[in-house]
C-alpha positions as CSV (number, residue, x, y, z in Angstrom):
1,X,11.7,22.5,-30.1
2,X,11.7,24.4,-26.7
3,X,14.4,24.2,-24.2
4,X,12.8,22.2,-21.4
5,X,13.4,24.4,-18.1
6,X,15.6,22.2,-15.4
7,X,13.4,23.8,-12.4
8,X,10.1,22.8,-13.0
9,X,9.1,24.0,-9.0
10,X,6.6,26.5,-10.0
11,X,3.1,24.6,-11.3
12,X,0.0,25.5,-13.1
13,X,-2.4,22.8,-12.7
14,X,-4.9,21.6,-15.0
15,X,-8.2,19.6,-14.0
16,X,-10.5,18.4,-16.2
17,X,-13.7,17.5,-15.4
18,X,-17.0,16.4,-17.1
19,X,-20.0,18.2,-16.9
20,X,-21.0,20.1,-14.1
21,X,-18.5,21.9,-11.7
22,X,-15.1,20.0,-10.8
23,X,-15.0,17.8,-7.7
24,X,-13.3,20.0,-4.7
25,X,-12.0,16.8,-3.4
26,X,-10.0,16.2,-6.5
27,X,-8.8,19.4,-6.6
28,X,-7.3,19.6,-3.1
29,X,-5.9,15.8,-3.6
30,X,-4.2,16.9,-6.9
31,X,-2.5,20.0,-4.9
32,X,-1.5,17.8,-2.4
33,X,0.1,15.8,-5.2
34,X,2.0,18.5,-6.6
35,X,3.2,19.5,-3.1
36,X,4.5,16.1,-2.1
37,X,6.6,16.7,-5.6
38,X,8.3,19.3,-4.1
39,X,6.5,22.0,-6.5
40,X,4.7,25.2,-5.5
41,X,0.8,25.8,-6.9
42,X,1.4,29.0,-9.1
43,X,-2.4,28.4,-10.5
44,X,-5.2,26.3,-11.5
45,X,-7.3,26.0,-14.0
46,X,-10.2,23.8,-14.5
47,X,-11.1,22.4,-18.2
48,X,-14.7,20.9,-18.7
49,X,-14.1,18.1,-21.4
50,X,-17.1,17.2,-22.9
51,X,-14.9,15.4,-25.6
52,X,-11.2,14.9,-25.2
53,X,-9.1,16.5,-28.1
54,X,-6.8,13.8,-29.3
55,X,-4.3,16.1,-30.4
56,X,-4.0,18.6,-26.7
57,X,-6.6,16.8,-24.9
58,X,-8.5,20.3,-23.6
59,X,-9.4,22.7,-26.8
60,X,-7.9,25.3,-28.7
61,X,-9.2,28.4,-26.1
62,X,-8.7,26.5,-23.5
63,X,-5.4,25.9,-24.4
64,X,-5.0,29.7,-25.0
65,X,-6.6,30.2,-21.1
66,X,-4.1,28.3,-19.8
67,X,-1.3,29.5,-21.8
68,X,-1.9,33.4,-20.8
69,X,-2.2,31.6,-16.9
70,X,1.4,30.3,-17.0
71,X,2.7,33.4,-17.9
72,X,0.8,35.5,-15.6
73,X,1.9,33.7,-12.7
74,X,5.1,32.4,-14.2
75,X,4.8,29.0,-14.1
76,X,7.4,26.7,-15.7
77,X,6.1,23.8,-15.3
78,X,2.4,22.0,-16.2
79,X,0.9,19.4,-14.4
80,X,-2.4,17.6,-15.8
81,X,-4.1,15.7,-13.4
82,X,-5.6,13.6,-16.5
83,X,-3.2,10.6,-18.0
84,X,-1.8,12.1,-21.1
85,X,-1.0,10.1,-24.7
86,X,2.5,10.5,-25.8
87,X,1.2,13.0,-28.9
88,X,-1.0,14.9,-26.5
89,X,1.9,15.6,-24.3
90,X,4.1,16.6,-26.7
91,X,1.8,18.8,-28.3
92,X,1.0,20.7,-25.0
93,X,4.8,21.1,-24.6
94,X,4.9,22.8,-27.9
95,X,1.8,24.7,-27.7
96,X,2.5,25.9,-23.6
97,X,6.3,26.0,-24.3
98,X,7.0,24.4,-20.8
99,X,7.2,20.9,-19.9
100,X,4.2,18.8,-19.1
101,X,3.7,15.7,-16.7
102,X,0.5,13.9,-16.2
103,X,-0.7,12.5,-13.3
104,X,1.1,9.0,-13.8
105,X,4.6,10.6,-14.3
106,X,3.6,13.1,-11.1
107,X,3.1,10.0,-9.4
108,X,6.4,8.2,-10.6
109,X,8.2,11.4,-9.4
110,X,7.1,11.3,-5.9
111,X,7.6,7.6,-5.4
112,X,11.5,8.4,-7.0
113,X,11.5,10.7,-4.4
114,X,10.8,8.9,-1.6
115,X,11.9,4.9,-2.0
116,X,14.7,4.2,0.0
117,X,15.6,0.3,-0.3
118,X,17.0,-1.1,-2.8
119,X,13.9,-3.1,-4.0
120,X,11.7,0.2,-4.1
121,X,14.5,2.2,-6.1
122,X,14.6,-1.0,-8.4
123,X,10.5,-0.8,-8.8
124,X,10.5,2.4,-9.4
125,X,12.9,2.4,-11.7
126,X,11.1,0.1,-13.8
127,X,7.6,1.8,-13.8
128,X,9.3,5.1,-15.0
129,X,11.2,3.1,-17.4
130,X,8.0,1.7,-18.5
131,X,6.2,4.8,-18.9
132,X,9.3,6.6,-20.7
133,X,9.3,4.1,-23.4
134,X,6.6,5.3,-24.8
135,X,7.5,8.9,-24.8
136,X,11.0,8.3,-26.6
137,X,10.0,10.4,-29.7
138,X,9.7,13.4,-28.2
139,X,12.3,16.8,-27.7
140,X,14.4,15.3,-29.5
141,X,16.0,16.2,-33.2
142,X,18.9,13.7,-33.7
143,X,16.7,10.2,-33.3
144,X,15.9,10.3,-36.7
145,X,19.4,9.9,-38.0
146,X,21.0,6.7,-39.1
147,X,24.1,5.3,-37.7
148,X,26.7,4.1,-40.2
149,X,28.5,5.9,-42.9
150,X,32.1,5.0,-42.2
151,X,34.4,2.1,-43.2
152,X,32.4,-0.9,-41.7
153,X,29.6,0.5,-40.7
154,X,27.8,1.3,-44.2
155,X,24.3,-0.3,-44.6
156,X,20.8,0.7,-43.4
157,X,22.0,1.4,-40.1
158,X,19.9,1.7,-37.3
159,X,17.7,5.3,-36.3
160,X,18.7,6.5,-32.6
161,X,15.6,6.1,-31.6
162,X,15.6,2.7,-32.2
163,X,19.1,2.8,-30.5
164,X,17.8,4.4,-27.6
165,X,14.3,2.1,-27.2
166,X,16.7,-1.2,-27.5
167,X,18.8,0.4,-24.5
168,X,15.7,1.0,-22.6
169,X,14.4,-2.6,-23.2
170,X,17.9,-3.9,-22.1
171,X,17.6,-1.8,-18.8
172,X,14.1,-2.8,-18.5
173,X,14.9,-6.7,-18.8
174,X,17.8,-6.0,-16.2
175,X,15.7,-4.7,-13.6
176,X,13.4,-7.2,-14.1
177,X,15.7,-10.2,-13.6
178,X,17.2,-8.0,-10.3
179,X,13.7,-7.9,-9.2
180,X,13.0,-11.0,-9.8
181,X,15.4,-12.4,-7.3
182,X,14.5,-9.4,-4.9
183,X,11.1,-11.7,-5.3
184,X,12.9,-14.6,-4.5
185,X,14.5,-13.3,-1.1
186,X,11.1,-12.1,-0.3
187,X,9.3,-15.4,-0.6
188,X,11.7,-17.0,1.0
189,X,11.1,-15.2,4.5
190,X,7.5,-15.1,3.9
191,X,8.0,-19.0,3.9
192,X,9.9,-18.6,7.3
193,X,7.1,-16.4,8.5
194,X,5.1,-19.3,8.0
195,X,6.9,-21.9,9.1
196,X,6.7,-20.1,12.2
197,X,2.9,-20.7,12.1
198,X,2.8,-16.8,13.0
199,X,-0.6,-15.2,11.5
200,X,0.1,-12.2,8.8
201,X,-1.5,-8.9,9.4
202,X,-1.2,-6.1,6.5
203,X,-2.0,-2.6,7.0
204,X,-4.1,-1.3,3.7
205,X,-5.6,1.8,3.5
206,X,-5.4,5.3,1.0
207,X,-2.5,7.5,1.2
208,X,-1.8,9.4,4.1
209,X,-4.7,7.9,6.5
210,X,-1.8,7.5,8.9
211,X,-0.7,3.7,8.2
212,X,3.0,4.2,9.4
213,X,1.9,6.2,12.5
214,X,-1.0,3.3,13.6
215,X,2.3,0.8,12.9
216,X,4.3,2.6,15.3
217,X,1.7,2.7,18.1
218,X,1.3,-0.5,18.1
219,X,4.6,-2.0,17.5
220,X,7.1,0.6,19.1
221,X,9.0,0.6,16.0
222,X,10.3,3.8,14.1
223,X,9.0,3.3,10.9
224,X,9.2,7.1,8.9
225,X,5.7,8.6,9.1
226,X,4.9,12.5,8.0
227,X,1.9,14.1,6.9
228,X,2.4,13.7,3.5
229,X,1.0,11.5,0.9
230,X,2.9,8.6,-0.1
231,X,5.1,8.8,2.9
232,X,5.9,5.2,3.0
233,X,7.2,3.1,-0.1
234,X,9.1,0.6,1.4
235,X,7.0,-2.4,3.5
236,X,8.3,-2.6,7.1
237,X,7.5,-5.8,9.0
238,X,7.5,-6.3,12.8
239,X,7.0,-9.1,14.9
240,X,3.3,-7.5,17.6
241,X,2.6,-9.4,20.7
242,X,-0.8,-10.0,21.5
243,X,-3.0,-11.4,24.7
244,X,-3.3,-14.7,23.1
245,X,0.0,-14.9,21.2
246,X,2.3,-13.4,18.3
247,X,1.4,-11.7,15.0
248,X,3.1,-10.6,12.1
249,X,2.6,-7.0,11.3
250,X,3.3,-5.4,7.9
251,X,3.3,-1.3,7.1
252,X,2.7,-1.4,3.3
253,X,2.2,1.5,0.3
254,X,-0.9,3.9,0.7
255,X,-3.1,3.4,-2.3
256,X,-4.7,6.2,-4.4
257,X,-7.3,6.4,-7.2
258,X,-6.5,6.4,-10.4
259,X,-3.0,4.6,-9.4
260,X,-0.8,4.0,-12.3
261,X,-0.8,0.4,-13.8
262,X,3.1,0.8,-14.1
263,X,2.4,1.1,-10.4
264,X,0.8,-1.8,-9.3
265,X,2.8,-3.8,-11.5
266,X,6.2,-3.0,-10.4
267,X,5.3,-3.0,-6.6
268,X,3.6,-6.6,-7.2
269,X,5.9,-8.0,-4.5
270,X,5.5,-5.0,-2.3
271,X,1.8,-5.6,-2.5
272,X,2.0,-9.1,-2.0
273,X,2.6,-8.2,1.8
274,X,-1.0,-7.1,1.8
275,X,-1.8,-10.2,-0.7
276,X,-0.7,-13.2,1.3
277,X,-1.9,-11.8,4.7
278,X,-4.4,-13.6,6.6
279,X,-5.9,-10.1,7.5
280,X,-5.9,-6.5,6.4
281,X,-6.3,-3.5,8.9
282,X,-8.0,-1.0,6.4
283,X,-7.0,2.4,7.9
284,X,-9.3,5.1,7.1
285,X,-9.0,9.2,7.8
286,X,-11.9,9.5,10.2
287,X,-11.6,13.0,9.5
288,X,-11.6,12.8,5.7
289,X,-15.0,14.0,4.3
290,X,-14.8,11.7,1.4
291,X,-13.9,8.4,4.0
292,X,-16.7,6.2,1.9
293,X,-15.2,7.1,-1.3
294,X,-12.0,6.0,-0.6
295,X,-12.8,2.8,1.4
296,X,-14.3,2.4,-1.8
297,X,-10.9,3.3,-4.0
298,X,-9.0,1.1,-1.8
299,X,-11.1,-1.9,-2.0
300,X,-10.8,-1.5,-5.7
301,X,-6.8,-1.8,-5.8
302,X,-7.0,-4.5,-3.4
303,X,-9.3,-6.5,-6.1
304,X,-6.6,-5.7,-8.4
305,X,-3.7,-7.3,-6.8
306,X,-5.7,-10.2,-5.7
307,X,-5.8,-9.7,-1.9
308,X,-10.1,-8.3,-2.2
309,X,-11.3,-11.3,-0.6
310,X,-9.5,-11.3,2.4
311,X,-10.6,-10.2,5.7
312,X,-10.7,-7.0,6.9
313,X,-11.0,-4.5,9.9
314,X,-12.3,-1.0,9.1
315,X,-9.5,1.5,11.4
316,X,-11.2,4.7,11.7
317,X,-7.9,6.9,12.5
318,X,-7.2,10.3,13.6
319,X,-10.2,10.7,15.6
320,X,-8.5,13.3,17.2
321,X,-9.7,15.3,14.4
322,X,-13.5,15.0,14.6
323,X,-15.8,16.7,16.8
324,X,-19.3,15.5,18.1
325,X,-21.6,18.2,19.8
326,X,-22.4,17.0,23.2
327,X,-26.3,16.1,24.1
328,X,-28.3,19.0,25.5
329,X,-25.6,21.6,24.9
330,X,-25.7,23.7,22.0
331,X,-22.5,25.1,20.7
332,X,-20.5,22.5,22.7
333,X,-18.2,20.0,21.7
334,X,-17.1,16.4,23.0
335,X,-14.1,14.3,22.0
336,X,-15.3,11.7,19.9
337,X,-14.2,8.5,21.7
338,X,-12.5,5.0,20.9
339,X,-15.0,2.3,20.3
340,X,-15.2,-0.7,18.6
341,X,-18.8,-1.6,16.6
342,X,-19.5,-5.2,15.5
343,X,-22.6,-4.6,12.6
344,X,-24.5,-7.8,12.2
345,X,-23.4,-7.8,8.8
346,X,-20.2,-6.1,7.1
347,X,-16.6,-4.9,8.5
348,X,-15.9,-4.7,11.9
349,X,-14.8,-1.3,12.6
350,X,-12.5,0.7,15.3
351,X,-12.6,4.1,16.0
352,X,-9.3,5.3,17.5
353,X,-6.3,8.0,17.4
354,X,-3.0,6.2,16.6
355,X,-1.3,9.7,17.4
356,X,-2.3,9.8,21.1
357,X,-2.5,6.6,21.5
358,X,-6.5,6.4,22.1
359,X,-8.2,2.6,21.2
360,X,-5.0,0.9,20.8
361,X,-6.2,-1.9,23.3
362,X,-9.3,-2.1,21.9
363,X,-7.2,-2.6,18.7
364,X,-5.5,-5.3,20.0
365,X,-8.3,-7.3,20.9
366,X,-10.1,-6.9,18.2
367,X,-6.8,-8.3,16.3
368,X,-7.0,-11.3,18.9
369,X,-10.4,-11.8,18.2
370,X,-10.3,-11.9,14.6
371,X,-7.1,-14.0,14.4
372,X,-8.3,-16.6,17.1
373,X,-5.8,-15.8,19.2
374,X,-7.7,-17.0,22.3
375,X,-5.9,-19.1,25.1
376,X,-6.7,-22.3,26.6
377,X,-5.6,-23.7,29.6
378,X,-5.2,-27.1,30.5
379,X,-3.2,-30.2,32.1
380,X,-2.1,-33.1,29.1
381,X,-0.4,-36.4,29.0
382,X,2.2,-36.7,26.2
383,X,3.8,-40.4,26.5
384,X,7.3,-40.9,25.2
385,X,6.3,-41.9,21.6
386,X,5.1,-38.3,21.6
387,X,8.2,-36.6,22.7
388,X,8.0,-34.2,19.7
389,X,5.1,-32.8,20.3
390,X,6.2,-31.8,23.2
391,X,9.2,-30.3,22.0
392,X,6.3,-28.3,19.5
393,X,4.6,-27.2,22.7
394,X,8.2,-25.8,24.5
395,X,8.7,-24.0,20.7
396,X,5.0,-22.4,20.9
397,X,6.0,-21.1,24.7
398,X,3.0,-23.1,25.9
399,X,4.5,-24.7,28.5
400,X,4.0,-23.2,32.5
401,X,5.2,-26.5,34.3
402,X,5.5,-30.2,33.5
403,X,6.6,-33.6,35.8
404,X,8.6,-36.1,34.3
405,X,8.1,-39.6,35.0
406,X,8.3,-43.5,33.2
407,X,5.0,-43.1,31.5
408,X,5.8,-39.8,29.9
409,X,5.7,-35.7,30.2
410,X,2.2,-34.3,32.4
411,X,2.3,-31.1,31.3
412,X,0.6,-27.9,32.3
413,X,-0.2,-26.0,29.1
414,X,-1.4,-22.1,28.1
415,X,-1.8,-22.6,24.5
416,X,-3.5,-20.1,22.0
417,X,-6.4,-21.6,19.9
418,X,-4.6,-21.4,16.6
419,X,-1.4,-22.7,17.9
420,X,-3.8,-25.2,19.7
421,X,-5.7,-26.2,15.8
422,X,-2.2,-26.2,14.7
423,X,-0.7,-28.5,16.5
424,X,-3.4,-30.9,17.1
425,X,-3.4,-31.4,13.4
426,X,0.3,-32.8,13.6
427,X,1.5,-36.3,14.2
428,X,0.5,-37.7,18.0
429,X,-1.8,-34.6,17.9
430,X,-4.4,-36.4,19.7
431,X,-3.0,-36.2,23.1
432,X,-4.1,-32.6,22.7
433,X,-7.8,-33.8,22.7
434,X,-8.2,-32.2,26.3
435,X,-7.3,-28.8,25.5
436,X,-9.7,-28.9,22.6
437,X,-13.1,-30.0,24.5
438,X,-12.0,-27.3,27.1
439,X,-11.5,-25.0,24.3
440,X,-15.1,-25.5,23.4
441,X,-14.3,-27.9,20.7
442,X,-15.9,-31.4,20.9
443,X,-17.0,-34.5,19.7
444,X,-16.8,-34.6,15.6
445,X,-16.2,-30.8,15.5
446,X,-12.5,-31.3,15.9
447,X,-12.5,-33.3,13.0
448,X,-12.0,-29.7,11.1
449,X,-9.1,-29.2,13.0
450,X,-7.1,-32.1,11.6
């Protein structure tokens, strides 16, 4: 067996395709890939499968092709952007002498690379783990022998191998339980989040549409954002005052196609920011050719983790990037500017730059609008028997002025609708019954609301 080199910077790329010629689009993502790895693109060759070989996956003169590529440009490293079987990565290793990842262990690399928490470390951890245990038999000539031999230890004995895949599934089970209580913490503040009757807001969207950037806009915070995929691993959550109240805002992991399974299932508590939300901000590259296509991709991850039935809002981003020629004057250029469209049927959709800053109020209300977050204002009685829902309305900050006297509290309220439909559904709710005929709710319609 070769000895595996301990660079592995300098990449030959392989794409496989089906018939026709390869998809431009997935070449350039699968460069970007490498990239984010921390690799440099030494070549790239492109292998029309017709029928994969389950022994090297591409053919015999392909395989020669690609073999006289990595030592033209020197290459030490092959990356296939294809998942690979166990057998057909070891064979390309033996065949190419250099070491060979597929597209689910470039994937695991860059995520190792960037989780910073202890949760994400702990996920990603796992999903290598996971996709390791497969690939135990390989590069390796002592896992065949037996343990055993001396005083004591005589008998059958136990293969390294086996050794080594018990050690794995011990680390495996630990992680598991660790995450399992990282799960717990989790659940537990999503329950206080709730408790606080504050609505949830995820942001969704493929990898590197800007997510992290649109966060920051809108919520000051410093969340890390780059131009890179898979910037952001670990979810950030922020409290976002709106015109008609608060929201609760979460930054969560770009999605790509083809994400590995170890993937989704080792971020499943990650994800579950964007699965318990009561809406999902779907960020889109405005810019990106292929936009459709990966609303598409995204939608299909979101199906996976449970969370594709949940609202959304379309967020055209970086529209700082696109150009529209301007009526009645060829050759010139206008900037393409913030808007909001409401289609009769489907997604609403915003058009904005979260970079500069352009649409971000038109953002917000369409948040507000969305999430009911419309205020009504309005004088109530709340007699003494009632006294706690009056300490509800001082907890919702509803409260502009109120008069004391024997028969009770007359308050002077600016209450958002949903805090509003909250609270009327709780005990002495009634006395709310004002606010919601002014709110243009009335007669048996506000039977819904308890």
């Amino acid at each position: 067996m070769f000895e595996r080199s301990r660079k592995g910077e300098h990449a030959l790329l392989i794409q496989p395709h089906a018939g026709g010629p390869p998809d431009e689009e997935l070449l350039e993502e699968f460069a970007d890939l490498a990239r984010s790895a921390g690799a440099s693109v030494a070549a790239l060759v492109t292998a029309r499968i017709d029928r994969p070989n389950p022994a090297t996956l591409i053919g015999s003169g392909k395989l020669e092709e690609v073999r006289a590529a990595a030592d033209a440009s020197g290459a030490d490293l092959v990356l296939v952007n294809h998942p690979l079987s166990p057998v057909q990565e070891r064979n390309l290793e033996r065949a190419l002498q250099r070491r060979v990842v597929d597209r689910t262990g470039l994937i695991l690399d860059i995520f190792a690379q960037r989780a910073q928490s202890h949760e994400g470390k702990l996920q990603v951890e796992l999903a290598q783990l996971r996709h390791l245990a497969t690939r135990l038999v390989r590069g390796w000539t002592h896992l065949e022998r037996q343990r055993g031999g001396s005083i004591g230890l005589r008998g059958p004995g136990e293969t390294q191998l086996e050794t080594d895949r018990r050690l794995l599934q011990k680390r495996v089970d630990i992680l598991q339980k660790r995450l399992e209580k990282v799960d717990v913490q989790r659940a537990q503040m999503r329950r206080a989040r709730v408790r606080s009757e504050l609505p949830r807001v995820a942001l969704v969207g493929y990898t590197n549409a800007g997510k992290s950037t649109l966060f920051n806009a809108l919520t000051g915070a410093e969340a890390y954002a780059d131009d890179r995929l898979f910037a952001t691993l670990d979810p950030t959550v922020r409290r976002l005052e709106l015109s008609g109240g608060s929201v609760v805002l979460a930054d969560t992991v770009g999605f790509v196609r083809d994400l590995p399974h170890e993937l989704v299932a080792a971020f499943r508590s990650t994800l579950s920011e964007a699965r318990e939300a009561d809406l999902l901000l779907h960020v889109v590259d405005a810019a990106d050719p292929a936009r459709h296509e990966r609303i598409a991709q995204v939608d299909q991850v979101l199906a996976e983790v449970g969370a594709g039935d949940l609202p959304q809002v379309l967020v055209f981003n970086k529209i700082d990037r696109l150009d529209v020629a301007a009526e009645g004057e060829p050759g010139q250029v206008e900037v393409f500017a913030p808007r909001i469209d409401r289609p009769a049927q489907g997604r609403v959709r915003a058009w904005l730059s979260a970079r500069d800053g352009q649409g971000m109020d038109l953002l917000r209300e369409v948040l507000a609008e969305a999430l009911e977050l419309r205020h009504v204002v309005g004088r109530v009685r709340v007699p003494p028997e009632a006294a706690r829902l009056r300490a509800r309305l001082h907890e919702l900050g509803a409260v502009r002025t109120e008069v004391a006297d024997e028969q009770g509290w007359e308050i002077d309220v600016d209450i958002a609708i949903s805090d509003l439909q909250r609270a009327f559904a709780q005990p002495h709710g009634e006395w709310l019954r004002p606010l919601v005929e002014a709110a243009g709710v009335a007669g048996d319609e506000t039977e819904d609301w308890a």
